[in-house]
C-alpha positions as CSV (number, residue, x, y, z in Angstrom):
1,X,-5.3,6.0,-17.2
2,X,-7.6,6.5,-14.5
3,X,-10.3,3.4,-15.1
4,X,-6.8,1.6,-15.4
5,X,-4.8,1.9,-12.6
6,X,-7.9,1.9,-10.2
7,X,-9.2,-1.3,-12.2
8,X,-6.2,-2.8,-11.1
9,X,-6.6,-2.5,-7.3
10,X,-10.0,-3.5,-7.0
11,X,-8.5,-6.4,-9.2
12,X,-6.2,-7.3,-6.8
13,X,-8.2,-6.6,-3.3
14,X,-11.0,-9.2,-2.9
15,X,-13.4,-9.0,-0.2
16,X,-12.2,-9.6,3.7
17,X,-8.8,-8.2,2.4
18,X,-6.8,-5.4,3.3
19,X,-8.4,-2.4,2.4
20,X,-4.9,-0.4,2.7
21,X,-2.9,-3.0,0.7
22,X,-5.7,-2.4,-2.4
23,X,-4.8,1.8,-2.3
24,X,-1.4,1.0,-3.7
25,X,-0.9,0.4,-7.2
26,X,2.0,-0.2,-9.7
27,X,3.1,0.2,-13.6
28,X,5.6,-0.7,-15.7
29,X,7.5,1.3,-18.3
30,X,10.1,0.9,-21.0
31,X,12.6,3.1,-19.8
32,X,12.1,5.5,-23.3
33,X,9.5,7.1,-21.6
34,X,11.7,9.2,-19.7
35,X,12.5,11.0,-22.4
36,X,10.0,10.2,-26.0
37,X,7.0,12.8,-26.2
38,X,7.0,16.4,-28.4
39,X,8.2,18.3,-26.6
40,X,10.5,15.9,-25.4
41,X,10.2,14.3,-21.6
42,X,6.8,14.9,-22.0
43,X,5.1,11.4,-22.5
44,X,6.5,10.4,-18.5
45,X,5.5,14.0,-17.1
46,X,1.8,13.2,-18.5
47,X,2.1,9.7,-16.9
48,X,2.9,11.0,-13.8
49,X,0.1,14.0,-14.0
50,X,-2.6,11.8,-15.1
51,X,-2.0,9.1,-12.0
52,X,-1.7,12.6,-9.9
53,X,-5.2,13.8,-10.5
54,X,-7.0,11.0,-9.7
55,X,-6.2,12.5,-6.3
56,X,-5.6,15.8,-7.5
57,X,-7.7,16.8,-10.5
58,X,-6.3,20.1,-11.5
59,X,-2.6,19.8,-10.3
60,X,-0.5,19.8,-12.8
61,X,3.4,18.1,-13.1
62,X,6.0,20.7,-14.4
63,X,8.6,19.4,-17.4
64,X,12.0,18.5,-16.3
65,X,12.9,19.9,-19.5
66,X,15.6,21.2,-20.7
67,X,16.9,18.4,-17.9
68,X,16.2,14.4,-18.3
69,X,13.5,12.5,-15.8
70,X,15.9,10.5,-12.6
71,X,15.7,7.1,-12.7
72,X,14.3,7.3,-9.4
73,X,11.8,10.0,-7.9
74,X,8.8,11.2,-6.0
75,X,5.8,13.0,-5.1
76,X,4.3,13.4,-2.3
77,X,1.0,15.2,-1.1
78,X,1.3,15.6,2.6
79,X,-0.1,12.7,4.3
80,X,-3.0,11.9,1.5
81,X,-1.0,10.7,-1.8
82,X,2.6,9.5,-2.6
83,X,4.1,8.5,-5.9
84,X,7.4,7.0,-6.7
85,X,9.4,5.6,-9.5
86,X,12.6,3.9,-10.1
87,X,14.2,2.4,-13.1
88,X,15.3,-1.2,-12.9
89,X,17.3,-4.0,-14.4
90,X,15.8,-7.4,-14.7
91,X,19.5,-8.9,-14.9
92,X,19.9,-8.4,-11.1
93,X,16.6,-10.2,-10.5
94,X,17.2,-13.5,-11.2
95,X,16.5,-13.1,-15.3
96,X,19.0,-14.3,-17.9
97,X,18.4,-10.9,-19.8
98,X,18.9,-6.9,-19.6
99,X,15.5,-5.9,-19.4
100,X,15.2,-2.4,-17.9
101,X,11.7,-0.6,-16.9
102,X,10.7,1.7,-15.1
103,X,8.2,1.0,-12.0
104,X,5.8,3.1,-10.7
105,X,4.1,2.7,-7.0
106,X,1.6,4.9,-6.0
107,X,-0.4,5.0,-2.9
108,X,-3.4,6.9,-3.1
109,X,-4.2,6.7,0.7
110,X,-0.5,7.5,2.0
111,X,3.0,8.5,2.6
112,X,4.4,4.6,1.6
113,X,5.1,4.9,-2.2
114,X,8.9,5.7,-1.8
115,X,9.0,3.5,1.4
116,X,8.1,0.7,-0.3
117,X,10.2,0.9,-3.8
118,X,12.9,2.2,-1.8
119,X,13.2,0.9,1.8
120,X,12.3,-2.8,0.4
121,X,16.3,-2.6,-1.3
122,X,18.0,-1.2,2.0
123,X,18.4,2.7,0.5
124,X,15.8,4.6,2.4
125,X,17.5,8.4,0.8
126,X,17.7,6.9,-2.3
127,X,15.0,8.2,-4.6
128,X,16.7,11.9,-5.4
129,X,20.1,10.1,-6.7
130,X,20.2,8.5,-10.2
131,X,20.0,4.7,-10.1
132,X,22.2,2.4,-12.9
């Protein structure tokens, strides 16, 4: 996961770009990852740890369990790492087709993963409440 999600930015930021705008990245997940793993929840909560200790490499993400995942969430590490997710619909994107996934931003330089995945629709204390 590591190799991959870091791939991705130095993908995306060429030279003479903005360094800042290559420390975010995103994924996309079929919304069964919130709750498919033995025991169960735990495919997302290693998702989420793995993309944490890049930054972190011995913190560890506790199960929600016996609870689901939100559709929408957050870490945060101070001012040094944020992470947010949020679980949406293609329908009410322009597509002709109920496509949900789950989208994860993480900014491994700042504060502006829930800014961005939040703020962008308008709900800035959005990410604790569950999102249909």
């Amino acid at each position: 996961m590591e190799r991959r999600v870091r791939g991705n930015s130095h993908a995306r930021c060429g030279v003479g770009e903005n360094p800042e705008i290559a420390s975010k990245d995103y994924l996309s997940l079929l919304p069964g990852a919130f709750s498919s793993g033995t025991p169960k929840y735990e495919d997302f909560r290693i998702v989420l740890e793995e993309i944490v200790r890049i930054c972190f490499p011995n913190e560890l993400i506790p199960s929600p369990y016996p609870y689901a995942w939100p559709d929408a969430g957050e870490l945060t590490a101070g001012g040094a790492f944020s992470l947010a997710w949020r679980c949406l619909d293609a329908q009410f994107w322009g597509v002709a087709q109920r496509r949900k996934r789950i989208f994860l931003l993480a900014d491994f330089a700042g504060p502006l993963a829930p800014q961005l995945l939040f703020d962008v629709f308008g709900e800035t204390e959005n990410c604790g409440k569950e999102v249909t």
